[in-house]
C-alpha positions as CSV (number, residue, x, y, z in Angstrom):
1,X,85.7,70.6,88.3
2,X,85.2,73.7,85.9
3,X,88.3,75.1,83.6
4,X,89.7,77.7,84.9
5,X,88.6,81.2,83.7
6,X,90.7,82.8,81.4
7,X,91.9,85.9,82.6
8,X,93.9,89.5,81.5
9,X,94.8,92.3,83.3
10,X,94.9,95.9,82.0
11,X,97.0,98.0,84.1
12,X,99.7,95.6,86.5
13,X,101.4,98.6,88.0
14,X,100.7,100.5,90.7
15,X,97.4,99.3,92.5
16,X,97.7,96.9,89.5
17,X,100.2,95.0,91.6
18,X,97.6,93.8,93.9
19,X,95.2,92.6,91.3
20,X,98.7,90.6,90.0
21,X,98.7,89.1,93.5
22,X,95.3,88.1,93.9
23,X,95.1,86.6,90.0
24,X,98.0,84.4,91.2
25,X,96.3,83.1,94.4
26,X,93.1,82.6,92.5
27,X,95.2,80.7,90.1
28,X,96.6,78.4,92.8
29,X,93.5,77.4,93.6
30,X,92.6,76.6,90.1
31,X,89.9,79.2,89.5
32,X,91.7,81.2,86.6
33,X,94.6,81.4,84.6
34,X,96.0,84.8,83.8
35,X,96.8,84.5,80.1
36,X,98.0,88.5,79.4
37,X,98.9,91.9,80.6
38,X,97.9,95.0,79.0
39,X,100.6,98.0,79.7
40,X,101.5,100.5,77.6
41,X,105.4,99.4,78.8
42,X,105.8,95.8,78.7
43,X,106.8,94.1,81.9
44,X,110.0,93.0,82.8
45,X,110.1,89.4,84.3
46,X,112.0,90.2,87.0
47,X,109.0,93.3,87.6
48,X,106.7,90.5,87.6
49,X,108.4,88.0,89.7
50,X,108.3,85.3,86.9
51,X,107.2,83.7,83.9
52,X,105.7,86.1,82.1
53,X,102.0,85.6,79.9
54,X,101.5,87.2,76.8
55,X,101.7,91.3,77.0
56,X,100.3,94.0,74.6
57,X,99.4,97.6,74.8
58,X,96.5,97.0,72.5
59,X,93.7,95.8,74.9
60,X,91.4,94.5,72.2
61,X,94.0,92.8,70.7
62,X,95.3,91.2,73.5
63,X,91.6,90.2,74.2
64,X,91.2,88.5,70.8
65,X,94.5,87.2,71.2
66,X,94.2,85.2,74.7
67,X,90.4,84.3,74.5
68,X,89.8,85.9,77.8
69,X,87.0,85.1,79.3
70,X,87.6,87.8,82.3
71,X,89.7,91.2,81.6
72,X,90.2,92.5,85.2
73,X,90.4,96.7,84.6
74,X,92.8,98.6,86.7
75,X,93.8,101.4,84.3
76,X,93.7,105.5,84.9
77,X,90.1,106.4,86.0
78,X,89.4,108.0,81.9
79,X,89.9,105.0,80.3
80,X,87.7,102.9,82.4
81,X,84.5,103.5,80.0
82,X,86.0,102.3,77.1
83,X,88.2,99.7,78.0
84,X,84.7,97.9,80.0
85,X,83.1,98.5,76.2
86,X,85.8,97.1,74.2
87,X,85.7,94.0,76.8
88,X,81.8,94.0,76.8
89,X,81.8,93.9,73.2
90,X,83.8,90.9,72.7
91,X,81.9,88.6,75.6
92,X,84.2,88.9,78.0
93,X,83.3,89.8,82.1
94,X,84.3,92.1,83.8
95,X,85.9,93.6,86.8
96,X,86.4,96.9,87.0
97,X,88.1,99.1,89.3
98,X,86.4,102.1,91.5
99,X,85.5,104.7,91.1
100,X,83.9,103.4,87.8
101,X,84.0,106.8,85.8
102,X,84.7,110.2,86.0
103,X,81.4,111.3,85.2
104,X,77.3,110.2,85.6
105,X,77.5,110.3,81.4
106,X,80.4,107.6,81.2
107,X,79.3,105.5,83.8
108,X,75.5,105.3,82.0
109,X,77.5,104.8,79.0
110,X,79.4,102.0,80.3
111,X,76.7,100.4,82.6
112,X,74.6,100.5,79.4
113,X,76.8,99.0,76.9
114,X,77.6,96.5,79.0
115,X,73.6,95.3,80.3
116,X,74.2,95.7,76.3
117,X,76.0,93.2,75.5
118,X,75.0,90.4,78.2
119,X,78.0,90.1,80.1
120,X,78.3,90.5,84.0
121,X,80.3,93.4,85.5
122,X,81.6,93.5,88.7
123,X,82.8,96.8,90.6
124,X,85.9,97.2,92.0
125,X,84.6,98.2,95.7
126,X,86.2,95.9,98.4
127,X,84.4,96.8,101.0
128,X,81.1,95.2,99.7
129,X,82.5,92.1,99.8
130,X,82.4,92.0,103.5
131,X,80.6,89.8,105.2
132,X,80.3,92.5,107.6
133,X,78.0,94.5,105.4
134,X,75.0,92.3,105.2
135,X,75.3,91.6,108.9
136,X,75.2,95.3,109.7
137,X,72.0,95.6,107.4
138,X,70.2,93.0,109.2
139,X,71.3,94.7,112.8
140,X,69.5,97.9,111.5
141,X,66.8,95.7,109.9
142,X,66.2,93.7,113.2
143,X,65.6,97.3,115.0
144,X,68.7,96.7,117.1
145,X,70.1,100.1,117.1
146,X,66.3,102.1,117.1
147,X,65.3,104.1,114.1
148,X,67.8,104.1,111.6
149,X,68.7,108.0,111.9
150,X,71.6,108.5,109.7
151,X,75.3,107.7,108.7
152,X,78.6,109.1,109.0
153,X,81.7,108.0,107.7
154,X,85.2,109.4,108.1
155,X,88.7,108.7,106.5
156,X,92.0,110.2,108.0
157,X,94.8,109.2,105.7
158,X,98.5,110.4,105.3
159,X,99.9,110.9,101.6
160,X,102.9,112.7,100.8
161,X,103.5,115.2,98.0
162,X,105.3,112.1,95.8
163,X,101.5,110.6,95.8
164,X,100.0,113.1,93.9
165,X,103.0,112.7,91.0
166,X,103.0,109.3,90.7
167,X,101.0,109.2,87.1
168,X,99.6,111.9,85.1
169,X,96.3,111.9,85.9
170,X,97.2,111.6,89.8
171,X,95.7,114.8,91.8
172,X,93.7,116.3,88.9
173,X,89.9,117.2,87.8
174,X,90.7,117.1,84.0
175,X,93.5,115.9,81.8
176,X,93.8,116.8,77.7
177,X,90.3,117.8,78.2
178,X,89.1,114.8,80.1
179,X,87.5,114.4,83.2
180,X,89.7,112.5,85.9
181,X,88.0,113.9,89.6
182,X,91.0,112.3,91.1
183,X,89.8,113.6,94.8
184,X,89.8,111.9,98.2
185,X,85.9,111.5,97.8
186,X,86.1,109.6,94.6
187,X,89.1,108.1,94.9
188,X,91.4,107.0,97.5
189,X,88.8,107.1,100.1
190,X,85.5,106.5,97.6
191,X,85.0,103.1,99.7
192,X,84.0,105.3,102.5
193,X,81.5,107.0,100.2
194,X,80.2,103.7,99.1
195,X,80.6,101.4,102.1
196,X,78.4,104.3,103.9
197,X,75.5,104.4,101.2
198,X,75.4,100.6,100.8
199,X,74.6,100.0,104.7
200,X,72.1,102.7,104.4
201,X,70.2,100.6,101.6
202,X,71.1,103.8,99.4
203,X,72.8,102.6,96.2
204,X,71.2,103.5,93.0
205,X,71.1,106.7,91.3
206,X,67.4,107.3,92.0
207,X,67.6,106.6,95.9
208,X,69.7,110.3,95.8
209,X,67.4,113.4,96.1
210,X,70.4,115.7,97.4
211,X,74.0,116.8,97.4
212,X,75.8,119.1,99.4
213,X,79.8,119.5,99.3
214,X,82.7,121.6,100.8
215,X,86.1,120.3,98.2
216,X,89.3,122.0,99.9
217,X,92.9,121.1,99.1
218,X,96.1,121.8,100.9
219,X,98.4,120.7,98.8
220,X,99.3,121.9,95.1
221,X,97.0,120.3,93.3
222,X,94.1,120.5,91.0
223,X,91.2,117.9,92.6
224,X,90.5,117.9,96.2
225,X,92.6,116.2,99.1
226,X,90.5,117.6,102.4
227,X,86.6,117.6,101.8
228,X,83.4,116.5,102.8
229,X,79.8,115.5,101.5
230,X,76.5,115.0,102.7
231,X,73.7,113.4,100.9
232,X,70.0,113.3,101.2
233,X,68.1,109.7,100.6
234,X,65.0,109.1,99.7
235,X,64.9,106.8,102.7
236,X,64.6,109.9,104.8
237,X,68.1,109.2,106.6
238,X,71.4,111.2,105.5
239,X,74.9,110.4,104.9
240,X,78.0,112.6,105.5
241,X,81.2,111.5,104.8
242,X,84.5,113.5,105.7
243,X,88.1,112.5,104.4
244,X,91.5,113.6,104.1
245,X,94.9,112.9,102.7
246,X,96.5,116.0,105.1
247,X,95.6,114.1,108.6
248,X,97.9,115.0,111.7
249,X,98.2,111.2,112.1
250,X,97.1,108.1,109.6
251,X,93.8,106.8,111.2
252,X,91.8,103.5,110.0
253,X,88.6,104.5,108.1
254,X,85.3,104.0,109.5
255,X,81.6,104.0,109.0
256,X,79.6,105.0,112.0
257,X,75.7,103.7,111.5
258,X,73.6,106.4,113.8
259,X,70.3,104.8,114.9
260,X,67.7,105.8,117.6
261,X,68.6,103.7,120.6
262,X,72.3,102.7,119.5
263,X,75.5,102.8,117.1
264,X,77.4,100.3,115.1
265,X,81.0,101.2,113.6
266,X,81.9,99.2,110.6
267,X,86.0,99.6,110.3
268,X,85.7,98.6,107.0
269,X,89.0,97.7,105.5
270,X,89.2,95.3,108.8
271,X,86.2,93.5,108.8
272,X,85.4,94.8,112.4
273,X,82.4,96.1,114.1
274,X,81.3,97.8,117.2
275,X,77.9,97.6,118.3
276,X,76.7,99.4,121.0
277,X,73.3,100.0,122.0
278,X,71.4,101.3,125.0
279,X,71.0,98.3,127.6
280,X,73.5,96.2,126.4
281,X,77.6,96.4,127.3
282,X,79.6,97.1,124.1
283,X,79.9,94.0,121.7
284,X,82.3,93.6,119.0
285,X,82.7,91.4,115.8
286,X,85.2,90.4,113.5
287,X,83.8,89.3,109.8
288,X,85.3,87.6,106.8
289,X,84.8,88.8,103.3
290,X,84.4,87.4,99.9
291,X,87.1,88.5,96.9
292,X,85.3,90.2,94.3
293,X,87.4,88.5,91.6
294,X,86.5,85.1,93.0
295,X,82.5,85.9,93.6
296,X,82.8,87.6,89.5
297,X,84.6,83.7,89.0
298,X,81.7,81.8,91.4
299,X,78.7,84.1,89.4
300,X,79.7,82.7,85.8
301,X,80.9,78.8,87.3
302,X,78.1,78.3,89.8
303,X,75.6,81.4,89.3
304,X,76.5,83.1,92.8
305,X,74.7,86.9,93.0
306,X,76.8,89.4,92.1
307,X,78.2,92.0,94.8
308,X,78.7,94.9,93.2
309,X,77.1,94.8,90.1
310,X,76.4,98.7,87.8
311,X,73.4,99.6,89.0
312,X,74.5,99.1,92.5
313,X,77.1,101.7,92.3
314,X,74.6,104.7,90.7
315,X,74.4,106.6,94.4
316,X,77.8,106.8,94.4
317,X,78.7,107.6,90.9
318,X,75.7,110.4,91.7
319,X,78.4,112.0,94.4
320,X,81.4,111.8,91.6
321,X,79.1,113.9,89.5
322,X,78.3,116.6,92.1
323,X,81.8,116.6,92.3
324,X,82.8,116.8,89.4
325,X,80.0,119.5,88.1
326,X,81.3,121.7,91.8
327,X,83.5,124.9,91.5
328,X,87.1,124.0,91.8
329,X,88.3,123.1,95.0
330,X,89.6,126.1,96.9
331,X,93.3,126.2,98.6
332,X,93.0,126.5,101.8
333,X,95.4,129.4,103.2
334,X,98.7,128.4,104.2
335,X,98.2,129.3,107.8
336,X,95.8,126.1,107.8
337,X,98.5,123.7,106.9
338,X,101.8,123.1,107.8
339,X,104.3,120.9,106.2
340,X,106.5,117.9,107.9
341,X,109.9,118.1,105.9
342,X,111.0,114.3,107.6
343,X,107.8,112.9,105.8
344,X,107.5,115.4,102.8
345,X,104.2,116.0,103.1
346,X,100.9,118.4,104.0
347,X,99.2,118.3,107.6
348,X,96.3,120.2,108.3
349,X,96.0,120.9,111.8
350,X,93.0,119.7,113.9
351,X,91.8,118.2,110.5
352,X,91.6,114.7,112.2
353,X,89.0,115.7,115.2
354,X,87.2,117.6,112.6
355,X,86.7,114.0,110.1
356,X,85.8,112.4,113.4
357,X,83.1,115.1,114.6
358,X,81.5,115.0,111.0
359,X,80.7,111.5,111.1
360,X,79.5,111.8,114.7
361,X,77.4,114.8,114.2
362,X,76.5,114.1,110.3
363,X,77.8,118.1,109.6
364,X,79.9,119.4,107.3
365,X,83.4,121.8,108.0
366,X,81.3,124.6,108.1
367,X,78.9,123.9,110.0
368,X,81.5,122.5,112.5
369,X,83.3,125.7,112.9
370,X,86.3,125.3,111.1
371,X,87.3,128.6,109.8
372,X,89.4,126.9,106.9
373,X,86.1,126.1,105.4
374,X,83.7,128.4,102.9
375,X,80.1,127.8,103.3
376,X,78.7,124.2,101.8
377,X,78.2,124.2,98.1
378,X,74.3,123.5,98.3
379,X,72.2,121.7,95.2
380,X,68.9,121.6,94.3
381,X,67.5,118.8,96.8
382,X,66.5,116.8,93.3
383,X,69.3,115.7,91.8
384,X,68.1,114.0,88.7
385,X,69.0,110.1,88.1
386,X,69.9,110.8,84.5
């Protein structure tokens, strides 16, 4: 039976509460020990629900300190770069939350330093861990849906106006000069992004050839909160994906695999898929999935493939920076949007059939008449990998 891996977390609030979860049911099974916390404000015990480990708000130090062997990363999105460098530097893994950067230049920077320096990185996307994912892949492989002819994926979510105040950097494109492209895209609904590309076998940089995007926001913000994106492949096939945090109603989010003779929908943060395909009746499947914190653990114990690994996440971090280079998101008028006092938030009306139809029909807004939206913001069809 091997030691159990060493492990701190840098950031334990917020989504960093989850990570504080998982780390403890990991350590109940005697796969790691979580030996600090890095917060700028120390926790209190009764914040953490126990017996404290050692805390500091110097992450290097605390690193040094604790002889980590793992430093899970789940900090504001402009400090992911150099906090996965400071780890990478000392020896120690990592796992680091999505999106990985705010930019192409920081996530080459980090992915870089950290091939670098030897040490394995794991990215923070859930959704890869499903054991649903490689299943789908073979389905398409196998020919059981026809042709592979595209994919679609849509996110309908509900945040109110306290969301987008909840840390500094929450709801912005830049910050002291800084990139953040905090949108719905790259952030809260990002999986959607990625989950999509993965199925489609597109997930390095270079497996991009083109961009197109329509950024909206109906609430006061800076970065986006109702947009869309389609991407070319090199495989031939594209990939739109619509979102929103101003839907009618909260919806689960879904990737819809578009093949010749067939469709599979992949509700991805339940592990379930529909297949249906001409000739058969409809069947559906329920899959497991594998924590990324315990497949990092398995990789540097037992030598288990990675999941997520850098390089895997360069198509998507190839959308952040189209995003991120894009005019600034426009406001869409206030007749489009109409606020529920009882919920304090942001609807925008017929916004959830539009998601739906844009991962159906692979369109953008624009294109699917709503007359909120300007036309697409369209790129050079090469988008360079660099």
């Amino acid at each position: 039976m091997n030691e159990p891996l060493s492990v701190v977390l840098a950031g334990a609030r917020g989504h960093g509460r989850w990570h504080v979860a998982n780390i403890r049911r990991l350590q109940d099974e005697g796969l790691v020990r979580l030996a600090g916390i890095c917060e700028l404000t120390p926790l209190t015990e009764e914040e953490f629900g126990g017996r404290l480990p050692e805390q500091s708000a110097d992450f290097g130090a605390l690193l040094d300190s604790t002889g980590a062997q793992v430093a899970v990363i789940c900090t504001p999105i402009p400090t992911h770069t150099d906090l996965a460098l400071a780890a990478a530097r000392r020896g120690v893994h990592i796992l680091l939350e999505k999106p990985p950067a705010p930019s192409y230049a920081e996530f080459r920077r980090m992915a870089d330093g950290v091939a670098e320096a030897g040490v394995a990185c794991q990215i923070g996307f859930q959704s890869l861990g499903s054991h649903a994912v490689p299943a789908i892949r073979e389905l398409i492989g196998q020919g059981a849906i026809g042709e592979l002819v595209g994919l679609g994926g849509a996110g309908a979510w509900v945040r109110d106006e306290a969301y987008f105040r909840r840390a500094p950097w929450a709801g912005r494109r830049r910050l002291n000069g800084a990139d953040v492209v905090d949108g719905v895209l790259t952030n809260p609904l990002a999986h959607a992004v990625a989950t999509a590309l993965a199925l489609g076998g597109t997930t390095r940089a270079e497996d991009v050839t083109g961009i197109e995007t329509e950024l909206l926001r109906a609430n006061d913000i800076e970065s986006d909160d109702t947009s869309c994106v389609r991407i070319t492949t090199g495989r031939g096939h594209r990939v739109t994906v619509a979102a929103t945090l101003c839907a009618e109603r909260a919806g689960e989010p879904y990737v819809l695999v578009h093949g010749s003779r067939g469709r599979i929908t992949f509700w991805y943060k339940q592990d379930r898929v529909l297949l249906q395909r001409a000739g058969h009746g409809p069947e559906e499947y329920e899959y497991g999935r594998t924590d990324l914190l315990e497949n990092l653990v398995a990789h540097l114990t037992r030598g288990a493939g990675l999941l997520v690994a850098p390089e895997e996440t360069g198509a998507f971090m190839k959308v952040v920076e189209t995003i991120r280079r894009a005019p600034d998101p426009a406001p869409l008028p206030p007749t489009a949007w109409r606020r529920i006092p009882a919920e304090n938030r942001r609807a925008v009306p017929g916004v959830d059939g539009l998601v739906a139809a844009a991962a159906d029909t692979l369109s953008l807004y624009s294109e699917l008449g709503a007359p909120w939206a300007p036309a697409a913001e369209h790129l050079p069809k090469e988008v360079s990998a660099r």
